[in-house]
N, C-alpha and C positions, 0 to 999 in steps of 0.2 A: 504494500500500500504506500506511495510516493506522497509524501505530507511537505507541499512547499513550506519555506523558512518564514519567520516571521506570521504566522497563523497565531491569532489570538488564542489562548488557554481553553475557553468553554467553547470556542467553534473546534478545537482540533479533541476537548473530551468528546462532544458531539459525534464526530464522524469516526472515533475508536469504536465508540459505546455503538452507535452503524452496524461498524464493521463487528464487532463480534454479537454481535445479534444473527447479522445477516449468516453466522457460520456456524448457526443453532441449524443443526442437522433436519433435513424436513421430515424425517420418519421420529422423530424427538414425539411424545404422545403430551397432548396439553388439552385443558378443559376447552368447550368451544363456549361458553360462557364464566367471564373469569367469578363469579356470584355461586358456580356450581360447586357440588360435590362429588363424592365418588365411592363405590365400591367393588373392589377389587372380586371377579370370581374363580378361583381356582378348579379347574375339573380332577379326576381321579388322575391322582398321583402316584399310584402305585408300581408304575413303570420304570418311577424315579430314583423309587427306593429297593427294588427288585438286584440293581446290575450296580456294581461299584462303578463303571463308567459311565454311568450315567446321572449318578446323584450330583457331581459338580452343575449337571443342568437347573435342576433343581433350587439349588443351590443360589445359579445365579438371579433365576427368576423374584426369590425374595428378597436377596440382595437389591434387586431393581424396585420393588415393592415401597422398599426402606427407603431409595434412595428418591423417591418421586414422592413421596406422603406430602410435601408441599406445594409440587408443584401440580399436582390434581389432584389437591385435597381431600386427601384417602383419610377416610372415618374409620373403616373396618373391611374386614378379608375374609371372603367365604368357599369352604372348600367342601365339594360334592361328594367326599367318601371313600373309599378306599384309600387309603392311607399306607398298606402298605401291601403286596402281594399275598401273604402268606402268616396271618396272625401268630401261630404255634409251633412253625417246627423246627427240630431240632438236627434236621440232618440235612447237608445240603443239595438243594433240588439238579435235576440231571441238565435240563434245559431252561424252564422256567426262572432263571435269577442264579444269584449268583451269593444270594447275603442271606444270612440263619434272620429270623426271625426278629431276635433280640438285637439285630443290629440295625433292621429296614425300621424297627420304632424310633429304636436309642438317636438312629438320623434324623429321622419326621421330625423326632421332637425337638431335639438340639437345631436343626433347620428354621422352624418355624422360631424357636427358643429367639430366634432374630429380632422378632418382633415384639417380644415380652415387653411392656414398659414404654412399647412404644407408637402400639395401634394394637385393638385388639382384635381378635381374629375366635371366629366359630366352625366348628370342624364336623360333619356330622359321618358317622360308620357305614360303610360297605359292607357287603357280604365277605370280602375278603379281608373283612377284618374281623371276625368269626370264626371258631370252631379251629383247625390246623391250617388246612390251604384256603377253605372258606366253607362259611355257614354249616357245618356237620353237627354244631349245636351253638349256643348263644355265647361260648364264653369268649370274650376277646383280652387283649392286656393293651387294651386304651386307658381305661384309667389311672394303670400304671405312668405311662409316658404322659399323659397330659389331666393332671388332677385339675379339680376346681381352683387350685389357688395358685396354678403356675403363671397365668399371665395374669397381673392385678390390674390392669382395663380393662378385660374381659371379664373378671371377675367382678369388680364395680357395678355391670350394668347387670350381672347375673342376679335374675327373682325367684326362680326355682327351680328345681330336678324332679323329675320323676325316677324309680328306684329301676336297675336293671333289673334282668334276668335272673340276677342273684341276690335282688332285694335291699340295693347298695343304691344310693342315689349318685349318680354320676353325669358329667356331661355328654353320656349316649343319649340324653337325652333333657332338653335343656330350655329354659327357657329365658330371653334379654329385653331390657326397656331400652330404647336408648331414643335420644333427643339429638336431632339431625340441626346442624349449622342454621338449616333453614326453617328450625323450629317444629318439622316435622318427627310425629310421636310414632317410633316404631317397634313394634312388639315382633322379634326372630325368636323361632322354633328351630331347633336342631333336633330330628328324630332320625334313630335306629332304624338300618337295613330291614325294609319290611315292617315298620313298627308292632307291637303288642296289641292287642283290642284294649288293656289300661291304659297304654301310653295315648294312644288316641284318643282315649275318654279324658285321662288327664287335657292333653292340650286343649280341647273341648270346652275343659272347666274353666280353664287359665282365661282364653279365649272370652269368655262370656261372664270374666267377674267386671263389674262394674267400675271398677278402678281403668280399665283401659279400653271405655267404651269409646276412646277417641282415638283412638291410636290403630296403627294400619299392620297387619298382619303378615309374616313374611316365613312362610314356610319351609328348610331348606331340608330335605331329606334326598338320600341317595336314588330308591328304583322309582320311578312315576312314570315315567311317560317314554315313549319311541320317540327315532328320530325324525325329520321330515319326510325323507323317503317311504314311512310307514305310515304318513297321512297326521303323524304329530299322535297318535291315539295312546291312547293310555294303559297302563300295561295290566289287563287282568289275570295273567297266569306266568310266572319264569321262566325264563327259558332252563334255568339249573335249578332245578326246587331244593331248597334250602332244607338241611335236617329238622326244622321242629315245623308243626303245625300252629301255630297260636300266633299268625300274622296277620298284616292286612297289604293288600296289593295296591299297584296304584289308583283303578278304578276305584275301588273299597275306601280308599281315603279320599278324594274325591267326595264318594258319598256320604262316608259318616262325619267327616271334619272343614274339608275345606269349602264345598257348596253351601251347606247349615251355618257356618262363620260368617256375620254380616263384616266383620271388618278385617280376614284370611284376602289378601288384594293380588299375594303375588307368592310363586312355587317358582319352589329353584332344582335342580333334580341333574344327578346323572346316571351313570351306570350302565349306558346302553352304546353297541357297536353296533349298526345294523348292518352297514356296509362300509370298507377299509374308503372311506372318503372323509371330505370334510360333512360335506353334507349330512351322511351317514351316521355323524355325529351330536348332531343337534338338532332342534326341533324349538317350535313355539307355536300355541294357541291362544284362543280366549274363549273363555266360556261364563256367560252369567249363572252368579251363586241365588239364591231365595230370596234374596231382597231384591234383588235385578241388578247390582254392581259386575262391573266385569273383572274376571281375576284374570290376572296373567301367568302363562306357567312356562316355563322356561328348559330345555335341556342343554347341556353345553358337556362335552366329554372331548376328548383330544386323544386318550390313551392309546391307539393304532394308526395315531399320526408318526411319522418319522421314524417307518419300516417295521409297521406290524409291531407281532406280541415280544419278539425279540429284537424291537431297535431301541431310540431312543429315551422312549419314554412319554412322547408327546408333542416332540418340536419346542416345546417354552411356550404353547399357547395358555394365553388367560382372555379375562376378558373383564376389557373398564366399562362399568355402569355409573352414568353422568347421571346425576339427576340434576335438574336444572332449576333455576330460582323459582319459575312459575308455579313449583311445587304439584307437581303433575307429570310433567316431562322425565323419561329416562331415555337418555341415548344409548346403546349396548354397538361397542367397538372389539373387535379381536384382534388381536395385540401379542407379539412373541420377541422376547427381551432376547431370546438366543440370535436370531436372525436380528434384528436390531443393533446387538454388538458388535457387529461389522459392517464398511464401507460395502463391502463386496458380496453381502448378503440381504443389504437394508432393504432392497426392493421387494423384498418377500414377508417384510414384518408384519404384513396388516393385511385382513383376511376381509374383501368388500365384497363379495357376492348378498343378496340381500337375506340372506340367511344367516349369514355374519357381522351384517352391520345394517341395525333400523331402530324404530324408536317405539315407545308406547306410552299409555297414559297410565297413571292412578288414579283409585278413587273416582274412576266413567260410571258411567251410568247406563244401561243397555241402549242402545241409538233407538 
């Protein structure tokens, strides 16, 4: 940059402050209204934690997490479930990964451990966080690696547990107040792979005490729904049926919890591969609940992005949910910090088919 001589001090700060402006990278992710906020969504991650090569991905993606909490004013980080491939075992797998059990958690958690103190972040259980390799019965060692009181933000907003499978209340299942920048009152559910016919009564109850008759509802549980190519429907039967009988599917939730909820506004959900695509992996409807409001339900999964059930682990995809001053507005962007961290991959960070990138309302009203 050639700065002739004699240039006054505040015209030559001027055209530095320009020029490095101008060499903020254009794949760089920022709010499109600076009044917004933001919430981060994580899909199953269990790809990450599976293969020693591939946890550094992982890795970087909350690093980038951490390192943007200002600049799109990141409230909170939500993650779809599976957590880690293989809840229990003790020997190591032939194919499937490459890390014992104890080590795909001790990483989730020390990974995430990033954020302690510093945003706070809801995790809700996969089938593969269940029983050995998955679901062969309820027991998982999540509450080992991520107690109520490990991250004291998330803690802060926590109003109650319902008790697992073993009669222990823990954040399998979970319930948060929390007051959004913009004043918005939002009540997040965290529920268990499949939840319990209790656990759904519980949130039920939560839902419908009068203390959060103003407050907007946010469901985030792991199996609900297919992806687009399956028409977005909702999942009435598993494709792997889980060891215990005493669940509820996605339709089943649907009808007992989220349609009967006058103020359940928005489902977050993963779990589902349909087909090795992007597409294949996400999904979004709307359907009016009993009052006539529209809920929005959402699926976002990545895990057989970036070479199947043995590559990467997902490409680094997430995805930022803007919600915007209007208090209604959510932008939804897909977003990958791995491809982002280099010149020579940047064109690939941002995933615009309209399946990846659109907006919705809250709190509608049926048209």
């Amino acid at each position: 940059m050639h700065i002739p001589k004699g240039l006054p001090l505040l015209t030559l700060l001027l055209l530095v402050s320009v020029r490095l402006v101008s060499q903020v990278p254009s794949w760089t992710p920022a709010l499109s209204d600076s009044g917004s906020w933001s919430i981060i969504l994580l899909p199953d991650v269990q790809g990450y934690a599976k293969f020693n090569r591939n946890q550094p991905i992982f890795d970087l993606m909350v690093r980038w997490i951490e390192d943007n909490r200002e600049r799109l004013n990141i409230q909170m980080v939500l993650c779809t479930g599976d957590i880690v491939e293989q809840n229990y075992i003790t020997a190591l797998p032939e194919e499937n990964g490459d890390q014992l059990s104890s080590v795909q958690w001790r990483f989730m958690s020390e990974t995430f451990g990033r954020l302690d103190r510093k945003l706070p972040y809801v995790l809700c259980t996969g089938n593969h966080d269940y029983g050995t390799n998955h679901t062969e019965n309820r027991y998982s060692q999540f509450n080992s690696f991520f107690p109520p009181d490990k991250n004291p933000l998330a803690q802060a907003l926590l109003v109650d547990m319902a008790p697992n499978a073993s009669g222990v209340k823990t954040l399998e299942n979970a319930c948060y107040a929390y007051n959004s920048p913009l004043g918005q009152q939002l009540l997040v559910f965290s529920l268990e792979y499949a939840p319990r016919k209790a656990v759904v009564d519980w949130a039920k109850e939560m839902m419908d005490q009068p203390a959060y008759a103003n407050h907007m509802g946010v469901l985030l549980t792991h199996s609900y729904m297919r992806s687009s190519v399956k028409g977005n429907e909702r999942i009435e039967q598993e494709d792997y049926p889980p060891g215990f009988s005493d669940m509820t599917t996605g339709q089943q939730l649907w009808d007992r919890l989220v349609s009967v909820s006058p103020n359940l506004r928005l489902v977050l959900c993963g779990h589902v591969v349909d087909v090795a695509s992007h597409e294949g992996h996400v999904g979004f409807r709307t359907d009016t609940n009993q009052v006539g409001k529209i809920v929005n339900q959402m699926l976002f999964n990545a895990q057989n992005e970036g070479g199947n059930w043995k590559g990467n682990g997902g490409d680094g995809w997430l995805r930022i949910l803007e919600f915007l001053p209007d208090g209604k507005t959510v932008q939804v962007r897909t977003f990958s910090p791995l491809f982002a961290s280099s010149p020579a991959t940047a064109h690939l960070a941002w995933r615009t088919d309209k399946f990846d990138q659109f907006s919705f309302e809250l709190n509608r009203n049926n048209p």
